[in-house]
C-alpha positions in Angstrom: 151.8 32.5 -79.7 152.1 29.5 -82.0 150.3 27.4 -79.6 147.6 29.6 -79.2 146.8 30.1 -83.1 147.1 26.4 -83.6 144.8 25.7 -80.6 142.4 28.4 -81.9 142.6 26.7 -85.8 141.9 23.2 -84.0 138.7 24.5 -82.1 137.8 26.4 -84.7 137.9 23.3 -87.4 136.6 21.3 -84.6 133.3 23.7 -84.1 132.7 23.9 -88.3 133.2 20.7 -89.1 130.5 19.2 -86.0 129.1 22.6 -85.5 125.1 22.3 -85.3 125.3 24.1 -81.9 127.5 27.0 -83.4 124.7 27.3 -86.6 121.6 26.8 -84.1 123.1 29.8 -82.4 123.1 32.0 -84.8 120.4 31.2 -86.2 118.3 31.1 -82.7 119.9 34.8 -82.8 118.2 35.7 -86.4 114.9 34.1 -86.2 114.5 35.7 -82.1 114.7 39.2 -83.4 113.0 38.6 -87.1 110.1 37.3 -84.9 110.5 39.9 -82.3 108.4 42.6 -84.3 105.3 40.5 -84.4 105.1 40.9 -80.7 104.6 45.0 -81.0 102.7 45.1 -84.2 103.4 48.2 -86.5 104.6 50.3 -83.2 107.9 51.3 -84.9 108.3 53.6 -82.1 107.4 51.5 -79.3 110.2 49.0 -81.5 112.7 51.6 -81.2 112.7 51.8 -77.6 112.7 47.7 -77.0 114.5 47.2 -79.9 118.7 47.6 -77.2 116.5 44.6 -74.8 115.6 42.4 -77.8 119.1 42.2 -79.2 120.9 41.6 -76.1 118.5 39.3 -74.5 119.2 37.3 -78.5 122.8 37.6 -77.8 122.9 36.2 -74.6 120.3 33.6 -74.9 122.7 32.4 -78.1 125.4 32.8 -76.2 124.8 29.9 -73.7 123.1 28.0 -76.2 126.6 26.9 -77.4 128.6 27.0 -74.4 127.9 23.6 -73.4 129.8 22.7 -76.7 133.0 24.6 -75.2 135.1 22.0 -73.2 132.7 18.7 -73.5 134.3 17.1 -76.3 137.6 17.5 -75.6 136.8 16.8 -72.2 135.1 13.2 -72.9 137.4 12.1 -75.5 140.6 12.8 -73.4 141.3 15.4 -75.7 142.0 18.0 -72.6 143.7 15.6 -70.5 146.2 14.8 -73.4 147.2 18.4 -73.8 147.2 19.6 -70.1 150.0 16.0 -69.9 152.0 17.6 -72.9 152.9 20.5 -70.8 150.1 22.7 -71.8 148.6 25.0 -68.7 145.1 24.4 -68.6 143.8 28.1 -67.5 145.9 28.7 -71.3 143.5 26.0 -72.7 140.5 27.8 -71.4 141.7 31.0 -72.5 141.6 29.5 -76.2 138.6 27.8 -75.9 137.2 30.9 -74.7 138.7 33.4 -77.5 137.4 30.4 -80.1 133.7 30.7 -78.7 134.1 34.3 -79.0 134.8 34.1 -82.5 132.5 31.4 -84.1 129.5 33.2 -81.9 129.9 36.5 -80.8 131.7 38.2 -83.5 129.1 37.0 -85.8 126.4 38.3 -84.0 128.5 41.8 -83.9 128.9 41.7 -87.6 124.8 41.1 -88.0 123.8 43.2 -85.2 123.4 46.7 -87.2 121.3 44.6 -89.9 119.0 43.2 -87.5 119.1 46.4 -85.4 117.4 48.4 -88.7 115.1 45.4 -89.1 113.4 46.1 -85.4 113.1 49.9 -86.0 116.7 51.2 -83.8 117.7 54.1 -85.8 120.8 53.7 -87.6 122.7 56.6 -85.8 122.7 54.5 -82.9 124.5 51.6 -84.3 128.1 52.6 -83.6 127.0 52.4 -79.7 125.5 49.3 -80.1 128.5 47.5 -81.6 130.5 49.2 -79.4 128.5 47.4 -76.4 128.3 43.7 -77.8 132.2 44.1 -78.3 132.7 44.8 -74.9 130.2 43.1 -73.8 130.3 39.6 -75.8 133.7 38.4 -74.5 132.2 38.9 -70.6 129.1 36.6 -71.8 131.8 34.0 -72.6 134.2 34.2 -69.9 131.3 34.1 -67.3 129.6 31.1 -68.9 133.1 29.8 -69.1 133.4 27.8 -65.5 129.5 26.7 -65.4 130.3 25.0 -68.7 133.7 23.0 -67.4 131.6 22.3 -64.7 128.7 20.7 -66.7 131.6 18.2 -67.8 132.1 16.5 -64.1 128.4 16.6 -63.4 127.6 15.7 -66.8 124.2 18.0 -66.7 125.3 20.8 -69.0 122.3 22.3 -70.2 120.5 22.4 -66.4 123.5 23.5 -64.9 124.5 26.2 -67.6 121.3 27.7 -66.8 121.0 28.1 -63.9 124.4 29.5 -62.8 125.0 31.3 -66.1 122.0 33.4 -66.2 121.8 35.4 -63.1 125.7 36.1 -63.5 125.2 37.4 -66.8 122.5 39.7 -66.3 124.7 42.6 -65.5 126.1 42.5 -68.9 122.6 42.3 -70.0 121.2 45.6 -68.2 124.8 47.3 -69.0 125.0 46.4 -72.7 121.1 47.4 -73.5 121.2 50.4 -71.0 124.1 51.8 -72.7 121.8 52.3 -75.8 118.7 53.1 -73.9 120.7 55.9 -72.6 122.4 57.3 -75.7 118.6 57.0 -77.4 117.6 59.6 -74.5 120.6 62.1 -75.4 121.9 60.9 -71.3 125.1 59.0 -72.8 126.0 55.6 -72.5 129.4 55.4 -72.2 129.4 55.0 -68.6 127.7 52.1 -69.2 130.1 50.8 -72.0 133.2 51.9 -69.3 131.8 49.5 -66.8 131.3 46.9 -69.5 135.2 47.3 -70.3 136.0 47.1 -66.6 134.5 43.6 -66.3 136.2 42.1 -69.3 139.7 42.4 -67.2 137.9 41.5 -64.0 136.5 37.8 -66.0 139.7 37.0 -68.0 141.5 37.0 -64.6 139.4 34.8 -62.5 137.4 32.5 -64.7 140.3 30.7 -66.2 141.1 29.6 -62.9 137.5 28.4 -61.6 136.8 27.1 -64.3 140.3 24.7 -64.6 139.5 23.6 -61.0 135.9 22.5 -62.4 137.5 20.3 -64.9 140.5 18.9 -62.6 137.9 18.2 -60.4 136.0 15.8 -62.7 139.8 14.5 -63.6 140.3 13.4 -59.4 
């Protein structure tokens, strides 16, 4: 447990002091759905029913907007290499790296999510299913873009290759974690949709530590 607080501190250090992609993030997050109302007009009821899609599709969009910064420095500057030779597994590396993405990018966009919810017209009882959704839902969008993102380190294409494998995998969570609210809106329920989104965080946190430490070893042969 020590290890894994200090190697969350040092990411998390690492990611404030350097941390343009972390801020451009967040702020890509805040400036897509403050814009996202000029696209409707004064519609507040055609806002409300968009309003789950714009979020999520800001979340996710943010999300892999700074997973490219997850494993490259450490990765180029031997960083990685050093700690997996100190006796460090490297799927327990990941595991931080992903739990330290998680908290510089998607717990703050869980914390501003109800603010920017009432700004695009989503009525504020429907909040508590929302947050519920991007915390179940945020950690997935990590994990998934996890092993694309080691991989962008031996190809040394991260943006390009984040893209394009990243997307499509995370659109699940996408139609889950907006669904869920769509469906509560129409009095059908989403937690189905929140249970499936539970289901998957196990189902990531198991597998993508593993593909994505045979990604980096890779660039390390």
């Amino acid at each position: 447990m020590n290890i894994f607080l200090k190697l969350i501190l040092k990411d998390i250090r690492s990611t404030f002091s350097g941390g343009s992609d972390a801020g451009a993030a967040i702020l890509f997050y805040l400036l897509a759905i403050i814009m996202f109302p000029l696209g409707f007009g004064s519609d507040n009821q055609l806002l409300a029913q968009v309003a789950s899609g714009a979020i999520w599709m800001a979340a996710l969009f943010s999300s892999m907007l700074s997973l490219d910064r997850v494993f490259r420095s450490d990765y180029e500057d031997g960083t990685l290499e050093q700690m997996v030779l100190s006796g460090i597994s490297l799927e327990f590396i990941i595991i931080t790296k992903c739990f330290s993405h998680w908290l510089t990018n998607g717990l703050p966009i869980i914390i501003l999510s109800p603010i920017m919810a009432i700004i695009i017209g989503l009525d504020i009882q429907y909040c508590w299913i929302l947050i519920m959704a991007l915390l179940l839902g945020t950690p997935s969008l990590t994990l998934i873009g996890a092993a694309p993102a080691a991989l962008s380190c031996t190809v040394g294409k991260g943006g390009v290759i984040i893209t394009m494998v990243v997307l499509p995998l995370m659109l699940p969570i996408l139609i889950l974690g907006s669904g869920a609210i769509t469906a509560e809106i129409k009095g059908m329920g989403g937690i189905g949709h929140l249970y499936v989104l539970a289901a998957i965080f196990p189902i990531a946190s198991v597998i993508v530590p593993f593909l994505a430490s045979k990604a980096i070893r890779l660039g390390w042969e």
